[in-house]
N, C-alpha and C positions, 0 to 999 in steps of 0.2 A: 133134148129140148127141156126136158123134166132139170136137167143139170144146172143148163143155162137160165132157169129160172129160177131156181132155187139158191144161185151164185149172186144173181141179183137181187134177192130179196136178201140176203146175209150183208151184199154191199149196202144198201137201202139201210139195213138195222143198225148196223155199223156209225153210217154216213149222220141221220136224220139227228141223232143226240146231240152229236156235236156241232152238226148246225145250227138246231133250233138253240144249245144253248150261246152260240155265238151269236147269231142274230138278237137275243134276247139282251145280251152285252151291250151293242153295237148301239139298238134302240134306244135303250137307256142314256148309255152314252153320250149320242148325237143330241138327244133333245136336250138332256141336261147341257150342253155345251153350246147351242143353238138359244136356250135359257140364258145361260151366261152371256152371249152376246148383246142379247136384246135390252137385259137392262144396264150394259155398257161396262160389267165386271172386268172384262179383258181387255178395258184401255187403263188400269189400276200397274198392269203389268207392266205398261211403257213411261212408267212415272219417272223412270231413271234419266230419260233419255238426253235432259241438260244437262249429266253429269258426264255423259260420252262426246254431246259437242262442243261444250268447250275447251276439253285437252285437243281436238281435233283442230281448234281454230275456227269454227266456225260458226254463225252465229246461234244464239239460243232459239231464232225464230226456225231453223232446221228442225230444231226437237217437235216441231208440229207435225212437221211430216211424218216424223219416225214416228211418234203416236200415233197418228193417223193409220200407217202400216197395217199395227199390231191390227187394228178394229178391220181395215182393207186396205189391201195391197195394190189395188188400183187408184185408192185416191191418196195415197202415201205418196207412189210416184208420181201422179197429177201434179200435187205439191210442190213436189220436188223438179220435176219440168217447169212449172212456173216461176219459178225461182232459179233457174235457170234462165230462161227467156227474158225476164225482167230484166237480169242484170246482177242480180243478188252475188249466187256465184257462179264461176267461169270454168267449165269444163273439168277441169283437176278437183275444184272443189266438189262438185256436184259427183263426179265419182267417185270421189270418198265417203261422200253422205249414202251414193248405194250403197258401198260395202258398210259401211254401220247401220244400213237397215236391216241387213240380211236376219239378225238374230231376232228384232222384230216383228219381221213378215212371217217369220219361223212359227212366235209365241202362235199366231191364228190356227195354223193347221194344227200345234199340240190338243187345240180344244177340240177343234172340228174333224180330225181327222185320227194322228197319233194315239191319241187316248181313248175316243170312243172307239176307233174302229181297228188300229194295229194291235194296241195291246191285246185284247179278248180275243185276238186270232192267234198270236204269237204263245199269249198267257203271260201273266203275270213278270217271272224272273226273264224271260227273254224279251217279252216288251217291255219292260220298264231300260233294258239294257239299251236297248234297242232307238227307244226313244229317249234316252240319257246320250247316246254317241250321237245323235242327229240333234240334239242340243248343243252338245258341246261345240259340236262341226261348227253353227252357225255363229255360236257365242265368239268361237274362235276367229272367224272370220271379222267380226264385226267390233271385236277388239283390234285387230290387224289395220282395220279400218282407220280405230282409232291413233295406233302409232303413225298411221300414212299420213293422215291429218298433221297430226305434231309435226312428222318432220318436212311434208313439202307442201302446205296449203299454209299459207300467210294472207297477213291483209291485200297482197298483191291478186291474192282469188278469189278476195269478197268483195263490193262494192255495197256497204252500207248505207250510201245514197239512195240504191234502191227502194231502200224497204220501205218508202210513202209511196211508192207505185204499187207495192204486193199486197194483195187480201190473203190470208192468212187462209187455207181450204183446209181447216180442223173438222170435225167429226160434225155431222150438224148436229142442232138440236132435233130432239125426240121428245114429242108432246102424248106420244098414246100413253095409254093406259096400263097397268098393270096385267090385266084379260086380255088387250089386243096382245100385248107383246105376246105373252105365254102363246097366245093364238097364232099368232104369225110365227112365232119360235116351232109349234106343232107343226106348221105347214110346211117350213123349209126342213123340217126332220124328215116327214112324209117323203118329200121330193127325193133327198136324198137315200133315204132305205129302197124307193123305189128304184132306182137307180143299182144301188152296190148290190141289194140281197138277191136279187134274181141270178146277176151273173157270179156272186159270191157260192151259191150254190148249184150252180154246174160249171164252173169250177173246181170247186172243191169235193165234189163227187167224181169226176174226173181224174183228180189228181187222188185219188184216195184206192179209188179203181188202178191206176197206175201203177203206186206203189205198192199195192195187195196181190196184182196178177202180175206185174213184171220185175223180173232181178234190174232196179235200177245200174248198181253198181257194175255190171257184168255190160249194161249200154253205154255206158260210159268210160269205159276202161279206156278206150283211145285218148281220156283226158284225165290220166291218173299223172302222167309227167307232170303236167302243167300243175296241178290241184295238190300235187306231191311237194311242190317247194313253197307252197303257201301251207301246207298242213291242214289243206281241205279234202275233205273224203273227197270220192270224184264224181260222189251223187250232187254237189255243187253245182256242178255244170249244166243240168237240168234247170238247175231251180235259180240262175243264176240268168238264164235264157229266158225264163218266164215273167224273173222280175224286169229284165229290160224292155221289156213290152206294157210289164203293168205291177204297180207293186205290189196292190192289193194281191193281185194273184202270184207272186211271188212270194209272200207270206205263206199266204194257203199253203202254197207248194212245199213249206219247207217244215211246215207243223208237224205235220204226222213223222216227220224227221227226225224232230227233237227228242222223240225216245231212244233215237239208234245213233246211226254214225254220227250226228252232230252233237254239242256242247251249246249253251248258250253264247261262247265268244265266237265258236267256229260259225255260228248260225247269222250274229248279228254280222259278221265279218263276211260271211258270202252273200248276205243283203246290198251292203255297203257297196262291193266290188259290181253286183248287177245294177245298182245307183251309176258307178262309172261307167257302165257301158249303155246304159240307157240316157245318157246325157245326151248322145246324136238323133234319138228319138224323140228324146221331148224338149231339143232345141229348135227341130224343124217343125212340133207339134202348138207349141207352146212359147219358147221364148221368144223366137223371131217374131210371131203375129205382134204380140207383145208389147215388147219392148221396140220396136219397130213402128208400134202405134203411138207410142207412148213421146218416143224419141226422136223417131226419124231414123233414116237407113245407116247413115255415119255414126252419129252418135250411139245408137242403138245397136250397132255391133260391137264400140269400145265396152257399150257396160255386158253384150253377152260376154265377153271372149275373157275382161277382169272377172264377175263372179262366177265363169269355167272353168279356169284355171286357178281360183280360191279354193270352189271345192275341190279340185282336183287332188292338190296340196293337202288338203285337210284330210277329207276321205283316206285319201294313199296313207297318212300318218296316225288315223285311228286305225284301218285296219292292222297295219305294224304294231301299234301298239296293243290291242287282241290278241293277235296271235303271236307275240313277243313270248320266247321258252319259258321268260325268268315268273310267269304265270305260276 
C-alpha cells in the first residue's frame, strides 16, 4: 500500500510541473488570441484574398467571404451559400471558392487553437513544425483551389447580374469599447480553459502514468510491420489512436515521447497520419452537421468528399515528405 502510494506521489511530482507550466502556456495564449480577435487583428491576415480570386476567375465580391472565414468560419460559408443561392455563382464556382477558403478558416484556429494551445504541449521545435505542416497543408490546398479556378470556372459560373440582389455578409461592425472587448475576450478565454484544462490534465496524467509503468513499445509490437515502412517507432500506434479520437490528447500522448523513440519529423508525422484516420470521426461529428446546415444534403456532401480528399492528398505528401531518407 505504502508502495502504491508513494508511486503515486512521484507520478503527481513528476505530472503537476509540467502541467501547471502548460496550462500557464495555454492561458496566456488563448486570451492573448481571443484579444487579437476582438479588436479585429486576424481579419489583417485575409487582406490577400482578392489577389486569390481573381486568378481563380471569380468575382472580387468572393474575397468577402474569404475574409469573413479568417474572423468565422460560419459566416464565411453563410457568405458563400448566399452567393450561391442568389445566382452569383453555380455550383463549380462555389466549390472552388471552398477550396480557397480552406487556408483562411485555417488562419482562426492558428490563433485560437495551434498557438496557444498545441504548441506549449508539443514545445517549441515540434510545435512550430507541427503547426508550419498544418499551414502549409492548407495553404496548399487553397492554392489548388486557385489553379482549379483558372482552369475550369469561367464567366459561364458566374452570373454578375446577380450581385444587386446580394448583401454582402462581411464582418459586422463593432461599436464596444476597448474594456468590453478585453472583457468579453477574458470571458471566452475562461470558457474555453474550462473546457481543455480539466480534461488536459487527466489526460496527461494518464498518459504519463502509461508511459512510466508500462513498456509501450513491447504493446505494440504487433504494429512494428506496419510502423516499420513509415520509419515510425511502433510506440506510434498508441499515440496515433488517441489522436483519432482527440488531438488535443494526442499531443499530450506523444510529448513525454519526444525525448525517446520519436524525432520532431517522426512526431509531427504520426500526428498527421492519426489527422487521417480521424477524418471518419470528425466527419460524422462535425462536418456533416455542418456543412449539411450550411448547404443542404447534396451539395453538402460534394464540399465534404472535395475538402477530404484535398487533405487526404496533402496530408499523405507532407508526411512523405518528413519522413523522406534524403533528411
Amino acid at each position: 500500500m505504502q508502495s502504491v502510494a508513494a508511486e503515486l506521489v512521484g507520478l503527481l511530482a513528476d505530472v503537476a510541473p509540467r502541467l501547471v507550466r502548460i496550462t500557464a502556456f495555454i492561458t496566456a495564449g488563448v486570451f492573448a488570441a481571443n484579444v487579437a480577435v476582438a479588436f479585429g487583428l486576424i481579419r489583417y491576415v485575409a487582406g490577400v484574398s482578392g489577389v486569390l480570386t481573381r486568378p481563380a476567375n471569380l468575382p472580387d465580391e468572393v474575397g468577402t467571404a474569404i475574409l469573413t472565414t479568417a474572423a468565422s468560419t460560419t459566416a464565411g460559408y453563410a457568405t458563400l451559400a448566399e452567393y450561391r443561392e442568389s445566382g452569383l455563382l453555380d455550383d463549380r464556382a462555389t466549390l472552388v471558392a471552398v477550396v480557397i477558403n480552406t487556408f483562411f478558416g485555417f488562419v482562426q484556429h492558428v490563433f485560437t487553437y495551434y498557438v496557444p494551445v498545441m504548441i506549449p504541449i508539443l514545445g517549441v521545435t515540434t510545435g512550430v513544425l507541427y503547426v508550419s505542416a498544418r499551414a502549409g497543408i492548407a495553404l496548399a490546398i487553397t492554392i489548388s483551389g486557385v489553379l482549379l479556378g483558372g482552369l475550369f470556372v469561367s464567366e459561364r459560373n458566374v452570373d454578375r447580374r446577380a450581385l444587386a440582389d446580394v448583401e454582402a455578409a462581411g464582418p459586422e461592425s463593432d461599436d464596444r469599447t476597448s474594456r468590453e472587448r478585453v472583457r468579453d475576450a477574458a470571458g471566452k478565454s475562461w470558457s474555453t480553459l474550462r473546457r481543455i484544462v480539466p480534461r488536459l490534465a487527466v489526460v496527461y496524467t494518464l498518459v504519463i502514468a502509461f508511459v512510466t509503468y508500462y513498456d509501450v513499445e513491447s504493446l505494440t509490437a504487433v504494429a512494428e510491420p506496419v510502423t516499420a515502412i513509415l520509419g515510425l517507432p511502433s510506440s506510434a500506434v498508441p499515440v496515433i489512436a488517441v489522436y483519432t479520437l482527440d488531438t488535443t490528447a494526442g499531443a499530450v500522448a506523444i510529448e513525454p515521447l519526444l525525448a525517446g523513440p520519436f524525432t520532431p519529423r517522426t512526431a509531427v508525422a504520426t500526428l498527421l497520419i492519426g489527422g487521417i484516420l480521424s477524418f471518419a470521426v470528425s466527419t460524422f461529428r462535425r462536418s456533416i452537421p455542418f456543412q449539411y446546415g450550411i448547404w443542404g444534403p447534396s451539395f453538402g456532401t460534394k464540399v465534404i468528399v472535395v475538402n477530404t480528399a484535398l487533405k487526404l492528398v496533402f496530408i499523405s505528401l507532407t508526411v512523405a515528405l518528413l519522413l523522406a531518407p534524403v533528411w
